[in-house]
N, C-alpha and C positions, 0 to 999 in steps of 0.2 A: 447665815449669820451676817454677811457682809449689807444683805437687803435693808436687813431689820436693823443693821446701824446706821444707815444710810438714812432709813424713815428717821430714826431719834435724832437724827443732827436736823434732817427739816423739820421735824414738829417742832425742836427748843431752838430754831433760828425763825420760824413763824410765829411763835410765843414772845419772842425776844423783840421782834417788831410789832407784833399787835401789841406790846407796852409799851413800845415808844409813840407810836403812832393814837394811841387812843389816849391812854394815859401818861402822855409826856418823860415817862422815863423807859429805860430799857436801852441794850447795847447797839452802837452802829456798826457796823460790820463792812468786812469786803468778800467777796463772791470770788474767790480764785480759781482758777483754770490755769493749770501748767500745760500749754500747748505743746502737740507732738502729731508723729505723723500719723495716729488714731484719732484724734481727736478734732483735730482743726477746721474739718467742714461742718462742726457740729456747734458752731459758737453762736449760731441765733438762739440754739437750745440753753444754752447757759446767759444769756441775754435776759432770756423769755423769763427762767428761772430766779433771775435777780429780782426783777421787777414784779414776779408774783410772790418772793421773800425780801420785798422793800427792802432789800439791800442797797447799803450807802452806795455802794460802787460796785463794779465788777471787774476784777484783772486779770488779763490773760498774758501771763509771764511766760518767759520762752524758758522750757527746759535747759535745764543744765546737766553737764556732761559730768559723769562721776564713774562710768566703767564703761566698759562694752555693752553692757542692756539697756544703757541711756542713749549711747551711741545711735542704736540698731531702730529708738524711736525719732529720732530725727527726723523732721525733712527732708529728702532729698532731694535732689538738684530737677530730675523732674517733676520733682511736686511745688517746684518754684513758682508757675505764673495763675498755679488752682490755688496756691497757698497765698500771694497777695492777694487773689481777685477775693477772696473766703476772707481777707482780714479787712479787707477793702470796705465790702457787704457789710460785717461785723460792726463796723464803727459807724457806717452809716445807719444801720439797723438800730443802733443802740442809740444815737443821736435822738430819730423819729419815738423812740420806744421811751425816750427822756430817761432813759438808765445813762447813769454816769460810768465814765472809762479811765481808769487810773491808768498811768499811761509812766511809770516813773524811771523808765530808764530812758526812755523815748521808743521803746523797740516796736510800737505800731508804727508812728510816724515815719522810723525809718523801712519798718516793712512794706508800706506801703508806695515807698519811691525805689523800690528795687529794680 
């Protein structure tokens, strides 16, 4: 089930951009990625994905802690200099890639000088 939802959200966010993009209307959208410690070496893959769902932008917002099983996907402390070097890559990837990176709390910027 969870597959086949997955496809329906990209075919009507690939639908949604092949009508803005061809015939000038259709919605702009952002590509979000709530980073955690599963996910964070995988952000050229969601780069990749923005830019083949013409997505306005891409955001990789930093998890928020709401119990113990938010906690337990955290970062930690050793995953600190794979986890700048991987957000590092990220932003420059996305740069060359001309995907745009909403950035609105600053939390790459500041990830990046850790």
């Amino acid at each position: 089930q969870t597959a086949r939802n997955y496809e329906r959200v990209i075919s009507n966010l690939r639908s949604l951009s092949e009508a803005r993009v061809k015939k000038g209307y259709g919605a702009h959208f952002t590509l979000m990625c709530v980073l955690n410690r599963l996910n964070y070496r995988d952000l050229k893959n969601y780069i990749d994905l923005a830019k083949e769902l013409k997505a306005t932008r891409v955001w990789f917002k930093p998890l928020e802690i709401h119990g113990p099983t938010h906690r337990a996907l955290l970062p930690q402390q050793d995953d600190a200099i794979e986890f700048k070097r991987c957000i590092g890559e990220a932003v420059a990837y996305a740069k060359k890639a001309k995907v745009n990176i909403f950035d609105g709390s600053s939390f790459l910027s500041q990830a990046t000088e850790l």
